[in-house]
Each structure stands twice: as C-alpha cells, then as structure tokens.
Phi, psi and omega in degrees: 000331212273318168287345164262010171282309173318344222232335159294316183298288210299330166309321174296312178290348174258304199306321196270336279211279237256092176340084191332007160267315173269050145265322197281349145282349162293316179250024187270184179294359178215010146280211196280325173322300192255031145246332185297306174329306186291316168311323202258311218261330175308342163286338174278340138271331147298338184269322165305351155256338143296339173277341154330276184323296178301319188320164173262348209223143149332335187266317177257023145282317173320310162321303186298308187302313187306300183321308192272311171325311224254335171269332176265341155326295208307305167340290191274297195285359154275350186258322194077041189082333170144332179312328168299339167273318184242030175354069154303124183283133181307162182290141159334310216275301172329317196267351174266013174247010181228101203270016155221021186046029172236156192318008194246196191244353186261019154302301188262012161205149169287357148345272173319356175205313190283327191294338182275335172289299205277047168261305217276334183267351148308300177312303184316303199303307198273337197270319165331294189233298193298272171315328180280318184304316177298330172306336196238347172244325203212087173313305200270025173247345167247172183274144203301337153280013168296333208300293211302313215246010154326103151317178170234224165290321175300343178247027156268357181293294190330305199273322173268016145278358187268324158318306176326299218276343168289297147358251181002262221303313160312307162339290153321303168301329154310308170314324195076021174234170216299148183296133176302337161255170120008298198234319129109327194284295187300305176313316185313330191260315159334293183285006185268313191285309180320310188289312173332255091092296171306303168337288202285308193291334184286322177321285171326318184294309186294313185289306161249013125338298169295323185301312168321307164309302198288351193270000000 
C-alpha cells in the first residue's frame, strides 16, 4: 500500500512545487517518469521468467511465457529499444511510419499501442479488483481453475488508484477541464506496471510453495 500511495503523493508535489516551465521536461521520454517506469517493469521480466521456471503445469507456463513477451514488449517500447538511453537517430524510412519519430513499434498503429494498453487496463480492472474481492467475499463465483493464477489483496491498493486516476481524468475530460496532472496518462501506466510487477511476484510465491509442498 505504502508505494503506490508514495507515487500519488510525489506526483501531487511535482504538480504543486514545480513551475510549469519545467514540466514538459519532466514528462518528456528522458525524465523521471519514464525512467521509474523502466525501473518497475525491468523487474517484471525477471520475474516472468521465474514464473516460467516455477510453474507445475504446462498451461501456467504458457501464462508465464505470455507474461514475459508482454513484459519485455512493454519494456523495449518505453525505452524505445534503447533510443532513449543512447539516443540514436531513427532511420528515415521508420521515422516516416512513426508519428513520433521513434525507434518503437506503437507509434505506428493503434494495434500496437491503445489495444494492448486497453487489454492490459482491463487485465487490472478484472485481476486487480473484481477476482480477489469476489475470491475473498463470494469464492464460489470464480472458477476453481482460475485459483493458481488469481491475485490477492496486494495488488488491489494499484488498480484501484489506477481506477481513481482513470475516473478523474475521463471526468475531467467530459467537463472540458484542465487535466488533474500534467500527463495523467503517464501516472496511469505507473500503476498498470506496478501492479505487473506485484502480480508476477505473488505468482513466484504461490509457485514455489506448491513446489515446495510437492518436493
């Protein structure tokens, strides 16, 4: 609970702080935003490949394998492959199919970028809030093959401030008023990578427990 409360707080404190001339530097592709990102989700591929390693069962490795593609996509398209670290210039031909002129792939179709987002922000929504509350008030609505890859309580403080802050932020956008952050978007994927991150690690716990119980 205690870090994603930290990451509303330190976002309110840059908003209130920081002078609106240094923000959009703040929030470009080389500030602190989209290196914390990186810092939270590179864990998040080391952990999908232990959960690889731990599963018992052919299926939920296949889960883990899903987990780590889907973590290292994210991974390399917020870095942009790396341009963000060694800032390389994109190739001509690349940069006329990419509508930020960078090194990734979700620049250039909403495939590629809002559906995999609004996959993942489902994935929150449902993994997140909905199965554990039902798990923990009405058991017998999920299904029991569900158990092994079920969250708990720890990853609901994520989703539901990444819920908070999508609520606002449509809200706002309805209203026709100013967004409550700066980037609204960008905290929003903070708590989408955090919750990876939470996630994978209950996986690793749960897994190798049962290995433990079966050795």
């Amino acid at each position: 609970m205690l870090f994603p409360a930290l990451i509303i707080v330190g976002q309110i404190g840059l908003e209130i702080f920081v002078p609106d001339e240094y923000m959009p530097e703040l929030h470009s592709e080389y500030g602190p935003h989209e290196i914390l990102q990186g810092l939270i989700l590179f864990p998040a591929i080391l952990l999908a490949l232990r959960v690889i390693q731990l599963a018992p069962t052919a299926p939920l490795r296949g889960w883990g394998i899903l987990a780590l593609i889907g973590s290292v996509y994210v991974f390399g398209e917020e870095l942009s492959w790396g341009q963000h670290l060694f800032d390389w210039t994109t190739p001509e031909f690349w940069n006329q199919i990419n509508d930020q002129g960078e090194t990734n792939f979700h620049n250039t179709s909403s495939w590629l970028d809002q559906k995999p987002r609004l996959a993942l922000e489902i994935g929150v929504i449902v993994c997140g809030i909905l199965l554990p509350l039902l798990g923990r008030f009405a058991p017998r609505l999920v299904p029991a093959r569900l158990a092994p890859i079920l969250g708990d309580k720890e990853v609901i403080p994520s989703a539901v401030f990444f819920v908070f802050l999508k609520v606002i932020d449509k809200t706002y956008d309805a209203l026709e008023l100013q967004p409550l952050f700066w980037r609204s978007s960008e905290v929003e994927e903070l708590y989408i990578f955090l919750f990876v991150v939470i996630y994978l690690s209950i996986l690793c716990r749960r897994f190798a427990a049962h290995r433990s119980v079966d050795g």
